[in-house]
C-alpha positions as CSV (number, residue, x, y, z in Angstrom):
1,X,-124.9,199.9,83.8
2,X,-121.3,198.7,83.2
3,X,-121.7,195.4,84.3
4,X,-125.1,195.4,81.7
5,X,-123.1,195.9,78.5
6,X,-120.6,194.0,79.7
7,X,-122.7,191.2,80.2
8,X,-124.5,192.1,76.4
9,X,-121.5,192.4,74.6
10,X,-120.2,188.4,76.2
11,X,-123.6,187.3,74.9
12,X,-123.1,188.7,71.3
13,X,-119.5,187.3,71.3
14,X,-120.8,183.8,72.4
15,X,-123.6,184.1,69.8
16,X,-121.0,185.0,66.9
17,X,-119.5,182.2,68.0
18,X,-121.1,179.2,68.2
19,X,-123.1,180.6,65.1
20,X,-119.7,180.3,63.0
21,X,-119.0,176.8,65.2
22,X,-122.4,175.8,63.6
23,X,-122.0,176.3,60.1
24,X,-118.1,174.9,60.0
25,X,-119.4,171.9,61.7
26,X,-122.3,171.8,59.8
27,X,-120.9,171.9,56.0
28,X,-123.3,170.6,53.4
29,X,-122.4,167.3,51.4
30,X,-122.1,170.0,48.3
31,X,-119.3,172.1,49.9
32,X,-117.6,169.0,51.0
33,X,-117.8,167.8,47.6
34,X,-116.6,171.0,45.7
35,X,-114.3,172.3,48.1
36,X,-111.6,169.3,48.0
37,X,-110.2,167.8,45.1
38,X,-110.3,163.8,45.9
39,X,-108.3,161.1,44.8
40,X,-109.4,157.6,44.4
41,X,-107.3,155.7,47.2
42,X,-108.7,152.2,46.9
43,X,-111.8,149.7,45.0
44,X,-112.7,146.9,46.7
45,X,-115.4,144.2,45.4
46,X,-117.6,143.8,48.3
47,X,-119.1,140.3,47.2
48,X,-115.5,138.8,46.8
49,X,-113.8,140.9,49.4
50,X,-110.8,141.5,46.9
51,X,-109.1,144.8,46.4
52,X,-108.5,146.2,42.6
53,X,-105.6,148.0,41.7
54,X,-106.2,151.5,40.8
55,X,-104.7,154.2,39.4
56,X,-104.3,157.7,39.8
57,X,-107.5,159.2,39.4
58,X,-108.2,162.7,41.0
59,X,-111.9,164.6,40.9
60,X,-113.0,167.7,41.1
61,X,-116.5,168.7,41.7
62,X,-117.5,172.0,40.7
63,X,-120.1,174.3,42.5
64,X,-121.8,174.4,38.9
65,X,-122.8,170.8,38.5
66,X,-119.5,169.8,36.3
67,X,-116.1,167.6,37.3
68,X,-113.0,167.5,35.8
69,X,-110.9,164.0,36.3
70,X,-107.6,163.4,35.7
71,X,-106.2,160.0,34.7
72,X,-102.2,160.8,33.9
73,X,-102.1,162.7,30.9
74,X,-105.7,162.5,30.3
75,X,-108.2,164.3,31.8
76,X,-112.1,163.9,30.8
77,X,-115.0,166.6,32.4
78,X,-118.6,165.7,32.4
79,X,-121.8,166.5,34.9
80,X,-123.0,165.7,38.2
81,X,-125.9,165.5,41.1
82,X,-126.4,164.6,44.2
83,X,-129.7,163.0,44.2
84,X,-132.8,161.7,46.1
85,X,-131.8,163.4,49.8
86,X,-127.9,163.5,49.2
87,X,-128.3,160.0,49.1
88,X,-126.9,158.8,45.6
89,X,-124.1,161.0,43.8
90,X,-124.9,161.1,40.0
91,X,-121.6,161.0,37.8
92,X,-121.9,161.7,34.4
93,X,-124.3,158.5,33.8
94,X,-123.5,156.6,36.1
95,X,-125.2,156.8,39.8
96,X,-123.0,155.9,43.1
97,X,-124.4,155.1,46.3
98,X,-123.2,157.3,48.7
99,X,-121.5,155.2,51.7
100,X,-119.6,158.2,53.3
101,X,-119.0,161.6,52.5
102,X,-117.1,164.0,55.4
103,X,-114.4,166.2,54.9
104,X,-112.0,163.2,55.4
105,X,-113.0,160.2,53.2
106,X,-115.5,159.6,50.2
107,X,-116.9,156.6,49.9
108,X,-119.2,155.4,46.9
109,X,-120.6,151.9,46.1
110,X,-121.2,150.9,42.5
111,X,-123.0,147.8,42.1
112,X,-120.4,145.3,43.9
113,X,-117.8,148.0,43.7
114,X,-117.0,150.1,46.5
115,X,-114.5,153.3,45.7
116,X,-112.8,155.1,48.6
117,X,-111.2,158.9,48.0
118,X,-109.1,160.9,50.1
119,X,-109.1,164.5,49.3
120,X,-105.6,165.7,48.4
């Protein structure tokens, strides 16, 4: 009988466990989103393959469908979306393919324009 709860309680523990693995490694494209603020680290025109220089913009997406960016003393705060499948991120007007979006790195292309943040 010992050896029987012993053997129930490891298998609740290992449940409670790789269920709490899951949904850490599993975090939705809105809670990576919302739960960093992000700074734009670089621009690059993809059909000339030149960099242009930036400056320091951070965003912050809120769970509520606003943002809030800051541009040195100036900050502006508008709407957005993440649309058709997570695939396009809606900014205010403007729609942004989304390249790559993970914990680490954001990456959105605008027309010819491709914009890389870091979250901060």
């Amino acid at each position: 009988m010992k050896s029987y709860k012993k053997a129930l309680g490891l298998l609740i523990a290992c449940l409670l466990i790789s269920s709490c693995a899951d949904h850490w490694l599993n975090e939705t494209d809105t809670s990576i989103l919302t739960g960093r603020e992000w700074q734009l680290n670089s621009c690059t025109n993809v059909n000339a393959n030149t960099d242009v220089i930036v400056s320091n913009y951070l965003y912050n997406f809120y769970a509520d469908g606003t943002y809030r960016l800051l541009s040195g003393n100036d900050a502006y705060t508008g709407t957005w979306q993440l649309l058709q499948d997570n695939d396009y991120l809606k900014i205010g007007n403007d729609i942004y393919r989304i390249i790559d979006l993970t914990g680490d790195v954001m990456i959105l292309r605008y027309g010819e324009y491709e914009f890389s943040f870091l979250p901060v």
